[in-house]
N, C-alpha and C positions, 0 to 999 in steps of 0.2 A: 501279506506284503503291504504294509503302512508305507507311502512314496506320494511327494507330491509330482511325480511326474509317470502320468499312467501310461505313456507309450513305453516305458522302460519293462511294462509287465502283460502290454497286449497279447505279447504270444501266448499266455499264458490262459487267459480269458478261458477259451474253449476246451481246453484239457481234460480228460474225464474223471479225470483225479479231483480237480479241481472244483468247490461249493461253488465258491465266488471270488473276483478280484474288484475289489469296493473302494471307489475315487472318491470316498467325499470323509471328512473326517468326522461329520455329526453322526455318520452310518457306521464309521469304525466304531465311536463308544459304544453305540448300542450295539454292534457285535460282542463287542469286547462285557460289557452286560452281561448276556449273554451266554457266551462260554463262560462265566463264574458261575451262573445256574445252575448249566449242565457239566460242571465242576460239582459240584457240591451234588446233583443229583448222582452223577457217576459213584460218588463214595460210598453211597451207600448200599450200590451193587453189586454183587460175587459174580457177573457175569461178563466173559471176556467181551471187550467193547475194542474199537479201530481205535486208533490215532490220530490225533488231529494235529497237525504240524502248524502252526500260525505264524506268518512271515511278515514283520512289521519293518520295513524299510523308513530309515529315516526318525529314529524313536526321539528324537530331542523337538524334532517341528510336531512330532505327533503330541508331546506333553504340551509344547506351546498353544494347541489350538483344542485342546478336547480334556476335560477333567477324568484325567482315565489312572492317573498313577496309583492309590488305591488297589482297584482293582487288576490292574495291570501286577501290582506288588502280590495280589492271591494265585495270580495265574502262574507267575513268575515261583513261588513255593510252594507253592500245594498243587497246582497244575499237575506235573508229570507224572504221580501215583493215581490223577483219572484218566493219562491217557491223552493229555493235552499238553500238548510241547511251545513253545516260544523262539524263533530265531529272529534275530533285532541284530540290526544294523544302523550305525550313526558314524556319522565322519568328526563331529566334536563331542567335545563334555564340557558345562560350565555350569551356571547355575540351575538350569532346569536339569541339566546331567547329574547335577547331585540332587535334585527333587527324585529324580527317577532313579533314586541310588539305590532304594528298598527293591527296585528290578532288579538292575545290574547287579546286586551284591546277590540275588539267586541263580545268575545267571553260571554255568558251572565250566563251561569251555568259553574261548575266546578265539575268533581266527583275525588277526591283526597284520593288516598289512604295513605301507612303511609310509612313517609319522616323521615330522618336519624337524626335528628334533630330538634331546636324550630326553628332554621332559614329558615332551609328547609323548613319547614310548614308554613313560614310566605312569601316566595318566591311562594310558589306553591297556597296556599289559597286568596294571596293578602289580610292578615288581621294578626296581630297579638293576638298569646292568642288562637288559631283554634284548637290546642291541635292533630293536625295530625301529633306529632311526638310518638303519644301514640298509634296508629294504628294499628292493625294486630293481635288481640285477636281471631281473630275466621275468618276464610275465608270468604272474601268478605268485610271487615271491610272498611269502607270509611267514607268520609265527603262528603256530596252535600254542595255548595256552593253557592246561590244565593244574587241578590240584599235583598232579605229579612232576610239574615242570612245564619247560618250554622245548617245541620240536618245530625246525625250520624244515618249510614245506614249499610247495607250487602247488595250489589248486587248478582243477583241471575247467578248460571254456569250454561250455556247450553253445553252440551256433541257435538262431532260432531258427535253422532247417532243420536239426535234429528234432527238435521239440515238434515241430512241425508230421516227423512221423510216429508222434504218440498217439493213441487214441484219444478221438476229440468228443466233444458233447456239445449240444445248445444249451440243452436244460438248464439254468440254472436258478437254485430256490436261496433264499434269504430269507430263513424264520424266526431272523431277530428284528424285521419288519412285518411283521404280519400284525395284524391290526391288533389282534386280543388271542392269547393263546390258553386254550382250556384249562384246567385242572390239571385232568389226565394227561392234558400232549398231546391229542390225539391226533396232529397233524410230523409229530418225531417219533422217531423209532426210540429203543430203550438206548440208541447208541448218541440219539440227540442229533444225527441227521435225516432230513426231511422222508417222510416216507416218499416214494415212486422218484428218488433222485438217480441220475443216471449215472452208470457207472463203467468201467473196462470197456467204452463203445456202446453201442445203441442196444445190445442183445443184455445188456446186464445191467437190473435197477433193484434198487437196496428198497426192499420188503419188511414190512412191519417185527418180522423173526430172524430175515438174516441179514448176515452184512459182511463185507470186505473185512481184511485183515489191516489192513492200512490205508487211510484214508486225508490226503493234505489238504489244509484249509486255508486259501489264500486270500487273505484280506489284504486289499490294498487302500492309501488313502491320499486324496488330493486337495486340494485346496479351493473347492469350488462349491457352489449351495445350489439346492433345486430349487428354483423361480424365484431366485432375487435373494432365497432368505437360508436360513440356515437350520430349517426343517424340512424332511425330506417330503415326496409328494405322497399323499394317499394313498395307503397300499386299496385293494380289491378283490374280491375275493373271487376267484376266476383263475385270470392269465399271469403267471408269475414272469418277471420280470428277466429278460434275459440282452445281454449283450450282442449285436450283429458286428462282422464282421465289416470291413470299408471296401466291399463293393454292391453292385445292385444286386438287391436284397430277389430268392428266386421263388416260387410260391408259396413254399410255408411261409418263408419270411415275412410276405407281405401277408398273408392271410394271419401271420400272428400281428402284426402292425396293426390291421384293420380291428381284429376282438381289441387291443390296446386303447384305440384311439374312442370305441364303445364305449369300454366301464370309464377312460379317467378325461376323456374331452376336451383334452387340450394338446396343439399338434407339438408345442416346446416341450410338452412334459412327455410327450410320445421319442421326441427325438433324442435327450435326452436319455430315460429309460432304454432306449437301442442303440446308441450311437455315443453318449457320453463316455470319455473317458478313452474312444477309440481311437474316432477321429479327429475331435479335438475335445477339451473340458463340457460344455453344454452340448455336444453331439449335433450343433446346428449349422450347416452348411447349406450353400445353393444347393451343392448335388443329393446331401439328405433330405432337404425339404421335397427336389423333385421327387424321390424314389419313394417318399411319403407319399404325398402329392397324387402318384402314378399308382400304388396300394389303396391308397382310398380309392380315386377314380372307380379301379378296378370290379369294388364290391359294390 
């Protein structure tokens, strides 16, 4: 999920479905990196591998801030024979929209909702006559767009209290930041996510041999830089970075706060790493510094 508004996807954070959901756009390239690797490494395996769903919200601010079209255009057609899917969402098209056309033209469904106009509808549908400037009779109101035509639909809302009773996780690993990755991988499974990543709930984590059947991967991305600049902080090798929730953090939490504040020594780039993108863009508030603050105290 590419978005420069990361409260739109916080429910999302903890999900155990879920690698990661990533506010910063310098983080999405090198995800986005990344999954071209393990693109190209997947092809050459006979072995069934998960699915990696990648959900890029926002694809036109995402070309505007990150040199990703390239690679974004390999993902976009070679992607889904490894196992790597693309769902991209953008409310315009113009010129970065036809930069990003080498995406969009592998993109092979369309779900379009209702456009300000017959042009707009003929911009967004790729056909004219699609009638999606008539759209928005009743919530949910769309057009799917396939090689086989066009079928007028209602997608259906899920609440964030449904999402709410999925299984959740802390864990979360980003191994398109890890400082130097071996030869061999030896920190990825042959499926390309992290070994001991958590899975279905606390009782299930994906082991160097096995792994899930399906597996979505939600990158998101915001418009904000770690300490001023627009490289992200030192990875470490230790404590993998995860997201807390917005309230006071209860012993793991802090006891993971306190190894954080260890390896990288600095209390912004602590709050940040736990609280960015939750509570607000830098993760720094009076009430995060205290529950920092209170986690240090503590050890």
């Amino acid at each position: 999920v590419a978005t420069f508004k990361p409260k739109d996807w916080q429910i999302c954070v903890n999900l155990a479905h879920t690698i990661a959901v990533i506010t910063d756009p310098h983080e999405s390239a090198r995800m986005i990196s990344w999954l071209v690797d393990l693109m190209h490494r997947r092809t050459q395996q006979s072995k069934e591998i998960p699915h990696l769903f990648v959900f890029l919200d926002d694809l036109l601010n995402l070309l505007g801030v990150a040199a990703v079209d390239d690679r974004l255009a390999q993902l976009a057609s070679l992607g889904r024979g490894a196992g790597i899917h693309l769902i991209i969402g953008t409310q315009r098209l113009g010129e970065k929209g036809a930069a990003g056309s080498l995406v969009t033209g592998n993109v092979p469904a369309r779900l379009v909702f209702g456009t300000a106009d017959a042009q707009d509808a003929a911009l967004f549908t790729g056909r004219g006559g699609s009638g999606a400037e008539r759209l928005g009779l009743y919530p949910g109101d769309a057009l799917l767009v396939t090689d086989g035509g066009t079928q007028r639909l209602a997608v259906g809302y899920i609440k964030d209290a449904h999402l709410q009773t999925l299984p959740q996780q802390l864990d979360v690993r980003r191994p398109w930041l890890e400082r130097a990755v071996s030869a061999s991988h030896s920190e990825v499974t042959h499926t390309g996510i992290p070994t001991g990543t958590r899975l279905q709930g606390s009782n299930s984590v994906l082991s160097p041999t096995t792994g899930p059947s399906t597996i979505p991967l939600m990158a998101a991305r915001g418009g904000f830089a770690f300490n001023g600049t627009s490289e992200a902080p030192p990875r470490h090798p230790g404590t993998q970075p995860i997201k807390l929730p917005d309230k006071a953090p209860d012993a793991e939490a802090r006891a993971y706060l306190r190894r954080l504040y260890e390896e990288i020594g600095s209390k912004n780039k602590v709050l940040l790493l736990a609280w960015g993108g939750v509570i607000n863009e830098s993760g720094k508030t009076p009430k995060s510094k205290r529950w920092l603050d209170e986690a240090l105290n503590e050890g």
